[in-house]
C-alpha positions as CSV (number, residue, x, y, z in Angstrom):
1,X,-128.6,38.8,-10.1
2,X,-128.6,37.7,-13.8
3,X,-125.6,37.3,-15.6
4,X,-124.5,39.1,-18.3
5,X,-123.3,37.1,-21.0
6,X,-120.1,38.1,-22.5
7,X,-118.6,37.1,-25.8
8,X,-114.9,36.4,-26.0
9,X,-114.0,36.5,-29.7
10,X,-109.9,35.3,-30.1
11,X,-107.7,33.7,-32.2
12,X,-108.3,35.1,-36.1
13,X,-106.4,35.2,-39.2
14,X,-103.8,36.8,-38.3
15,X,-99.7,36.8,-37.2
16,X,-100.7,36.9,-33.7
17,X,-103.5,34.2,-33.7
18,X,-101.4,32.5,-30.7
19,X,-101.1,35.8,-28.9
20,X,-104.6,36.1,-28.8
21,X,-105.7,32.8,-27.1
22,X,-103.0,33.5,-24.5
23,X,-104.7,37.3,-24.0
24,X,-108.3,35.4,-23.8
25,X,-107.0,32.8,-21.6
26,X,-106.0,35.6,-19.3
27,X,-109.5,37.4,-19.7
28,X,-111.3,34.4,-19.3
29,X,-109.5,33.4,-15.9
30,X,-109.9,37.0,-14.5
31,X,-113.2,37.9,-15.4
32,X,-115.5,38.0,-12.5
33,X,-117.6,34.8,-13.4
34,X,-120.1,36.2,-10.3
35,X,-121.3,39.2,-12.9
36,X,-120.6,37.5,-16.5
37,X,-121.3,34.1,-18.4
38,X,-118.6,34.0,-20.8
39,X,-119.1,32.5,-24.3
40,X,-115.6,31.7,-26.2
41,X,-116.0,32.3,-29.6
42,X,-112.7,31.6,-32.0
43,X,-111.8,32.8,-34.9
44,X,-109.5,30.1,-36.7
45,X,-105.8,30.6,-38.9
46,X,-108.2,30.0,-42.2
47,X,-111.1,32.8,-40.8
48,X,-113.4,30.2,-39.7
49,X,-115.8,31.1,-36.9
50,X,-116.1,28.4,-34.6
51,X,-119.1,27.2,-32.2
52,X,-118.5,27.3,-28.2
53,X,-117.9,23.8,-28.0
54,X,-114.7,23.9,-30.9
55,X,-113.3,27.1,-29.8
56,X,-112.7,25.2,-26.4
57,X,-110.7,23.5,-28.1
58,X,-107.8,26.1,-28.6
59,X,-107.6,27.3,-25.5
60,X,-104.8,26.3,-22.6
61,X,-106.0,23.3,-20.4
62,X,-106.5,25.3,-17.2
63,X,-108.7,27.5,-19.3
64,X,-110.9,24.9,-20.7
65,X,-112.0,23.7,-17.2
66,X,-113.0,26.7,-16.4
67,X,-115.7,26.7,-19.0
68,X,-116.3,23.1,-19.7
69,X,-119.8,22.6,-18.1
70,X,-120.7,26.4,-19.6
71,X,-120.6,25.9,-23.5
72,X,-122.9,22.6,-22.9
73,X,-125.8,24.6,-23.4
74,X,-124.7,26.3,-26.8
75,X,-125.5,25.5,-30.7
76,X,-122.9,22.3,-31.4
77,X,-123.0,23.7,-35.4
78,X,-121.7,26.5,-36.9
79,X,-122.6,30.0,-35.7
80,X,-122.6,33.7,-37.5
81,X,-123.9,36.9,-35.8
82,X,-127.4,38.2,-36.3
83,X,-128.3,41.7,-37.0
84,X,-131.9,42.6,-36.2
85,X,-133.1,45.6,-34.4
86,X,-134.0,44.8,-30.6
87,X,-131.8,41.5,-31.0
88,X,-128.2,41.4,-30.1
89,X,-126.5,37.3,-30.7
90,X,-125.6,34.4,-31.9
91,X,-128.0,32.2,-34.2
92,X,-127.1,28.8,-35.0
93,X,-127.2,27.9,-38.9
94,X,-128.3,24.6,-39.7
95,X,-127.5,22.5,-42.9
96,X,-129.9,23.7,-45.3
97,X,-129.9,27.6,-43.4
98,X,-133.7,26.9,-41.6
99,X,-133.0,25.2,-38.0
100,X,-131.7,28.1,-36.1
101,X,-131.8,28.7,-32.6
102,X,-130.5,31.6,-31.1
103,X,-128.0,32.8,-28.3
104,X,-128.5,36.4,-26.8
105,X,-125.1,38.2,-26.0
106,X,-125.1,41.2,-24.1
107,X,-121.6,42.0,-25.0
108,X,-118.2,41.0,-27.2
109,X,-115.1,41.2,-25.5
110,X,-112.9,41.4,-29.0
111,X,-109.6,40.0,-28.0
112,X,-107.8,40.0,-31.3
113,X,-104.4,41.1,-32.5
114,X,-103.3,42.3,-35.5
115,X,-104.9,42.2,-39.2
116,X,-108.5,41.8,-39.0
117,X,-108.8,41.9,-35.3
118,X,-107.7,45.4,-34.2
119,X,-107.8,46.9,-37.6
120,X,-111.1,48.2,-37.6
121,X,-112.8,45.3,-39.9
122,X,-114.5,43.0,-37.0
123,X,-115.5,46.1,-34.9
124,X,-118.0,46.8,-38.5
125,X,-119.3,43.6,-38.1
126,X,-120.2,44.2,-34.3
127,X,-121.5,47.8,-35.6
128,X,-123.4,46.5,-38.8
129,X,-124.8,43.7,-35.7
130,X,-125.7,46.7,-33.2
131,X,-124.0,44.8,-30.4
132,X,-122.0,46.7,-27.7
133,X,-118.3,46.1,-28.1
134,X,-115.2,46.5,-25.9
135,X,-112.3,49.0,-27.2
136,X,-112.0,51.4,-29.8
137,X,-114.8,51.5,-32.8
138,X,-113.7,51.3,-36.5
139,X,-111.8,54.7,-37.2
140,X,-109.6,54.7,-34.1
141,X,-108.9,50.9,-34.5
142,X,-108.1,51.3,-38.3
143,X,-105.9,54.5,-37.7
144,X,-104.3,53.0,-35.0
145,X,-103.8,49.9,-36.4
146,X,-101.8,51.7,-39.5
147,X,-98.5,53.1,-38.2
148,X,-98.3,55.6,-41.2
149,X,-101.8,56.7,-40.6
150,X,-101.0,56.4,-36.6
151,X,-98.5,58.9,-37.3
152,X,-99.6,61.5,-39.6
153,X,-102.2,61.8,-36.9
154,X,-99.9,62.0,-34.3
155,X,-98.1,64.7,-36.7
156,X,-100.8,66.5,-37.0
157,X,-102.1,66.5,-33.1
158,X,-98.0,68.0,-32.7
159,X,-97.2,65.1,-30.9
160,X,-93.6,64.5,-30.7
161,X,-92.2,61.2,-33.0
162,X,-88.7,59.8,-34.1
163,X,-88.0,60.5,-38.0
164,X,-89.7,57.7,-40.0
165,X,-89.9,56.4,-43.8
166,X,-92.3,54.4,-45.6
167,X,-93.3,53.1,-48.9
168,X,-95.3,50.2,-50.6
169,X,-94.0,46.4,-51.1
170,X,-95.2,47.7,-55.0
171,X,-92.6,50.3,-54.7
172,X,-89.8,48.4,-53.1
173,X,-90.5,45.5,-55.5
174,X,-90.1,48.0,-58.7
175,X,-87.6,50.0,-57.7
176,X,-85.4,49.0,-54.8
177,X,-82.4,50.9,-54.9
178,X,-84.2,53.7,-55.1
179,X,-86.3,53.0,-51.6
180,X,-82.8,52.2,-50.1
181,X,-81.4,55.8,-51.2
182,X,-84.2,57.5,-49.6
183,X,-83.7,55.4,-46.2
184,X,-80.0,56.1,-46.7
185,X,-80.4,59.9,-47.2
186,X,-83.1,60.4,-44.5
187,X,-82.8,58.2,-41.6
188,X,-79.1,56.0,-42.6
189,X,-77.8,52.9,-40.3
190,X,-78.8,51.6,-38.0
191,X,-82.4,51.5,-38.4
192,X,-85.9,49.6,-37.7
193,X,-88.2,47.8,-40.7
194,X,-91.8,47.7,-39.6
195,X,-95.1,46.0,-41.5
196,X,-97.5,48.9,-41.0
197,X,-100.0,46.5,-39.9
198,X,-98.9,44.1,-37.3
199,X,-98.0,44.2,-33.4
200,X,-96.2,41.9,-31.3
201,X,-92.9,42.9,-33.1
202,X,-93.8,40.2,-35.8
203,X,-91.6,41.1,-38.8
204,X,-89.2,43.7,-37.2
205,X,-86.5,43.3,-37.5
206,X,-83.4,46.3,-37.1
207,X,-80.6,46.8,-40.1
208,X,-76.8,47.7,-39.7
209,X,-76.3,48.2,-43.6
210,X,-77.9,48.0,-46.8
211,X,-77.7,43.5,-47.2
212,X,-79.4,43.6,-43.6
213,X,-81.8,46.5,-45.0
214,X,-82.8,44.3,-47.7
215,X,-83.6,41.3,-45.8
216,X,-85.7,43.3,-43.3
217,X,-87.8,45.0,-45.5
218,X,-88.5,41.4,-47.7
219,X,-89.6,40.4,-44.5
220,X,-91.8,42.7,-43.6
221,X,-93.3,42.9,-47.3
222,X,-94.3,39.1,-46.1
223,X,-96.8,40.8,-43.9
224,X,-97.8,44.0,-45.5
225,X,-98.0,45.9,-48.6
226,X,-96.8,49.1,-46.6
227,X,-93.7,48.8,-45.2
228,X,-92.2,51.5,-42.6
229,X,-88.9,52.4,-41.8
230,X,-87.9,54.2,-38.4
231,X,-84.9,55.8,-37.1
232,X,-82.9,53.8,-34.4
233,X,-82.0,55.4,-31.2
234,X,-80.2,55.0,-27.9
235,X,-83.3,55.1,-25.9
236,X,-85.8,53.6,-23.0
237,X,-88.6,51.4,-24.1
238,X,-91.6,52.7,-21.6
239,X,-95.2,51.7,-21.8
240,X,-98.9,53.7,-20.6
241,X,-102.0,52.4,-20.1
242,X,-105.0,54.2,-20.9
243,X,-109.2,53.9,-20.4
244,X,-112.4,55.2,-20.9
245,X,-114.4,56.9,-23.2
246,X,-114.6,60.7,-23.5
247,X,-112.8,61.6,-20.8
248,X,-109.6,58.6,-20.2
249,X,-107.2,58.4,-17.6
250,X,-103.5,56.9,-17.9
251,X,-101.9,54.1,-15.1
252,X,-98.7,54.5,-13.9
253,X,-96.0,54.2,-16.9
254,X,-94.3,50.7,-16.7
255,X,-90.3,49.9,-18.1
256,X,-89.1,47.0,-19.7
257,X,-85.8,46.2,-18.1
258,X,-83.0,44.3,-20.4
259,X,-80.4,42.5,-18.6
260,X,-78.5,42.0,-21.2
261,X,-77.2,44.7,-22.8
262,X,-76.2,43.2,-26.4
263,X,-80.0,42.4,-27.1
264,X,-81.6,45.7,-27.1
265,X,-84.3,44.9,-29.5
266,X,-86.7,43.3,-27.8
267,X,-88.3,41.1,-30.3
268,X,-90.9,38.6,-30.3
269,X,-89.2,35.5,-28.9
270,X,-87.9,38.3,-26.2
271,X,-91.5,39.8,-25.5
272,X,-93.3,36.2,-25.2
273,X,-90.9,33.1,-24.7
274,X,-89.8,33.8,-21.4
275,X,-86.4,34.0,-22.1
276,X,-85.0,35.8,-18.8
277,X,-83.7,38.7,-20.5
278,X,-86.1,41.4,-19.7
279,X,-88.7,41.7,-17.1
280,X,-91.6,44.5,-17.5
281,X,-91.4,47.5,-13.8
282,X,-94.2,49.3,-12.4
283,X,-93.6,52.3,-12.0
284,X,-91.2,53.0,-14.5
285,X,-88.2,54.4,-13.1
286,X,-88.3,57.8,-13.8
287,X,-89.1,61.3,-11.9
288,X,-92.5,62.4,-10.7
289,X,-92.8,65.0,-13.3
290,X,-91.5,62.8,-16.2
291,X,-94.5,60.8,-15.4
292,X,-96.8,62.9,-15.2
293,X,-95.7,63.8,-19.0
294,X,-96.4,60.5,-20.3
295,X,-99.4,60.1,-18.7
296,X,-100.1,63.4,-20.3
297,X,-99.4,62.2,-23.5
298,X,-100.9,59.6,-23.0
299,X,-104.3,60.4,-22.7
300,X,-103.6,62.9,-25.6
301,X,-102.2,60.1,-28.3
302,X,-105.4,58.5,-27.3
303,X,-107.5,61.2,-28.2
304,X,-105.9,61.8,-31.3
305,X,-107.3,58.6,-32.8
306,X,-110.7,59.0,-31.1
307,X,-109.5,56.2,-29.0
308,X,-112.5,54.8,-27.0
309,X,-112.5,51.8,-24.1
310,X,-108.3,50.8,-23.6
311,X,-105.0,51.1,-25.4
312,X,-102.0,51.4,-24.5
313,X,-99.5,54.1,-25.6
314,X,-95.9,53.1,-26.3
315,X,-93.2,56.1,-25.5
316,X,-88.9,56.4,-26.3
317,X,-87.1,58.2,-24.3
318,X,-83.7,59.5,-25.3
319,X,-81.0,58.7,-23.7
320,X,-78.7,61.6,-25.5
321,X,-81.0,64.8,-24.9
322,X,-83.7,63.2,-22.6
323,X,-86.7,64.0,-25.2
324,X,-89.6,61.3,-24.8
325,X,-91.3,60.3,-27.9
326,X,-94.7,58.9,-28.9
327,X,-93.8,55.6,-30.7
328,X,-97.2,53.7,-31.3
329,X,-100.6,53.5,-30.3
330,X,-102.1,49.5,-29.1
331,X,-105.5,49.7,-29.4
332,X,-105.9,45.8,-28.2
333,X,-102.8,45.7,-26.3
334,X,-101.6,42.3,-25.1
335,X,-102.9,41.1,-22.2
336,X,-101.8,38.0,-21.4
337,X,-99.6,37.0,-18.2
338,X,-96.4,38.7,-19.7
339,X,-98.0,42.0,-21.0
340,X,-97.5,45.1,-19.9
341,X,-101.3,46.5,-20.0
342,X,-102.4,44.1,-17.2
343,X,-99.4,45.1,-15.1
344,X,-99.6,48.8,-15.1
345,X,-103.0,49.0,-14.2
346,X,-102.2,46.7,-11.2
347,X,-99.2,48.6,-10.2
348,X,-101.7,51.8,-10.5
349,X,-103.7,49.8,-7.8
350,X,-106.8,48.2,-9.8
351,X,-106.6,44.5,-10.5
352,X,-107.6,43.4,-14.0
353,X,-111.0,41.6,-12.7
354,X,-111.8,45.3,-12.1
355,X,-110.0,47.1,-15.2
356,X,-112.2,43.7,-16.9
357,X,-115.3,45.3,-15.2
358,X,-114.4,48.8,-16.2
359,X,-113.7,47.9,-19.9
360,X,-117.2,46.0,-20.4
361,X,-119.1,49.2,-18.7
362,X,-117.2,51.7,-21.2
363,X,-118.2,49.1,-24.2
364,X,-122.3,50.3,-23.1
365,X,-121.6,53.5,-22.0
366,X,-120.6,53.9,-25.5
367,X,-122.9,52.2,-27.5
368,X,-125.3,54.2,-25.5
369,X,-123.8,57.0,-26.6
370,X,-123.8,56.5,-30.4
371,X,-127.7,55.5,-30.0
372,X,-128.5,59.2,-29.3
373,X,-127.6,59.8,-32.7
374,X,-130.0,59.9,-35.4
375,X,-130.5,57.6,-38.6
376,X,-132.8,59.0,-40.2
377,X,-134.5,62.4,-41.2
């Protein structure tokens, strides 16, 4: 059986650049290397776009060896996608832009966090390219990528949310005190500062009064020119994963578990550095029927953003009147050894060499899908 040749793009310019070589360290070990040939293909801090050979290089150790003797074969200088109809790769450029040689991909496994990963720009590329793609296309990444987009959508599909503010770093940086008075008036202390366009709870950071206010929101405005501001609540942090195409279906919801109770916000460091403090259940304690919900909502919040491939949905639940929440939309969740994604699905009963399998089949069930459409008159 020949191979399909799958194309792990990681790393990029981006906050969670490290996040992203542990998720394609993860895919890369758990891929079924029976079916696929995998080709790493990094993205660097500066937006360079490495060969085979040098994306190696960023990967963990264990990971490397298990691709060492595959990227042999591949173009040693530097590499750029080429669009031509019939034609789906990689061409190798040579100094003065005539020595090429080319690499066919079948597929790109986009495993990028964050600005210019999961915002809707690279999945253009891979359109503009006409090669199939895992995950959502350009609108749903873009929309779900932008929590104040995310949630006028989410608004407007009558989805419940928590009571939210935001505003531009233009704004705050012209008048302040008035973009405290209208957190003040709205949502007052305590509260949550958000860049609109980031995950991994880089920049978050929760205010107790107006000093703590300003800080957070400085920092955030280090990220993003929009800047949200949510309401903070006594709630439960639980997590859904979602696939498919037209039709998705949710896992079982999964709970993150804090042991200790003075550090509710469960921050970067918390979420990544292994701290002890919180450990991710599947299934989520909670009833039959209050599953059910999310898994409800689930697939709904997906839909809303014309989600396509995975996500996963990220609820509140309220620990004063009960009332579960739609908090965000992850339309390249984490998926490294710590993430939640990964877990629910094998808590649901599918490992993720098959969710891996499922993921790639939905990335050409809908490319085949958008070639029905016409392009010209």
């Amino acid at each position: 059986m020949t191979k399909q040749r799958v194309g792990i793009v990681f790393g990029g310019r981006s906050g969670e650049h490290e996040i992203s070589i542990r998720s394609a360290s993860t895919v890369i070990e758990q891929i079924n290397k029976d079916k696929y040939e995998v080709i790493p293909i990094a993205i660097n801090q500066q937006g360079n776009w490495l060969n085979p050979k040098e994306s190696l290089k960023l990967l963990p150790e264990d990971t490397k060896s298990i691709l060492a003797s595959n990227v042999e074969q591949y173009p040693n200088q530097s590499i750029g996608f080429l669009a031509d109809t019939g034609y789906k790769g990689l061409t190798k450029i040579g100094d003065n832009g005539s020595d090429n040689q080319t690499t066919s991909i079948d597929v790109i496994f986009p495993v990028l966090h964050g600005t210019f990963g999961e915002d809707g720009t690279i999945q253009g590329l891979f359109e503009m390219a006409g090669i199939p793609y895992v995950g959502c296309g350009v609108l749903a990444s873009s929309c779900g990528m932008d929590k104040v987009v995310m949630k006028t959508l989410f608004r407007d599909a009558d989805l419940p949310i928590c009571k939210y503010v935001w505003f531009l770093r233009k704004e705050w940086e012209q008048s302040n005190e008035l973009v405290i008075s209208q957190i003040e008036t709205k949502l007052g202390y305590p509260c949550f500062i958000k860049p609109a366009n980031l995950g991994s709870s880089v920049g978050i950071t929760k205010a107790i009064d107006e000093e703590s206010l300003k800080e957070g929101i400085d920092l955030a405005a280090q990220y993003d020119r929009k800047i949200v501001v949510e309401e903070c609540l006594e709630m439960r942090e639980i997590e859904c994963a979602v696939m498919g195409n037209d039709e998705p279906v949710a896992s079982l919801p999964g709970e993150y578990i804090v042991h200790d109770d003075s550090k509710k916000f469960l921050d970067y460091t918390e979420k990544y550095a292994g701290t002890g403090n919180n450990e991710f259940v599947v299934p989520a304690l909670i009833s039959q029927e209050l599953t059910e919900k999310i898994q409800k909502l689930a697939v709904e919040t997906f839909k809303s953003i014309d989600g396509a491939g995975f996500a996963r949905v990220d609820f509140f639940l309220r620990n004063d009147t009960g009332a579960l929440l739609v908090n965000e939309i992850n339309t390249i969740p984490g998926l490294t050894s710590a993430s939640g994604f990964p877990k629910m699905w094998a808590g649901t009963g599918i490992d993720f060499s098959s969710v891996i399998d499922s993921l790639i089949e939905y990335a050409f069930e809908r490319y085949e899908d958008k070639a029905r459409n016409k392009t010209n008159l």
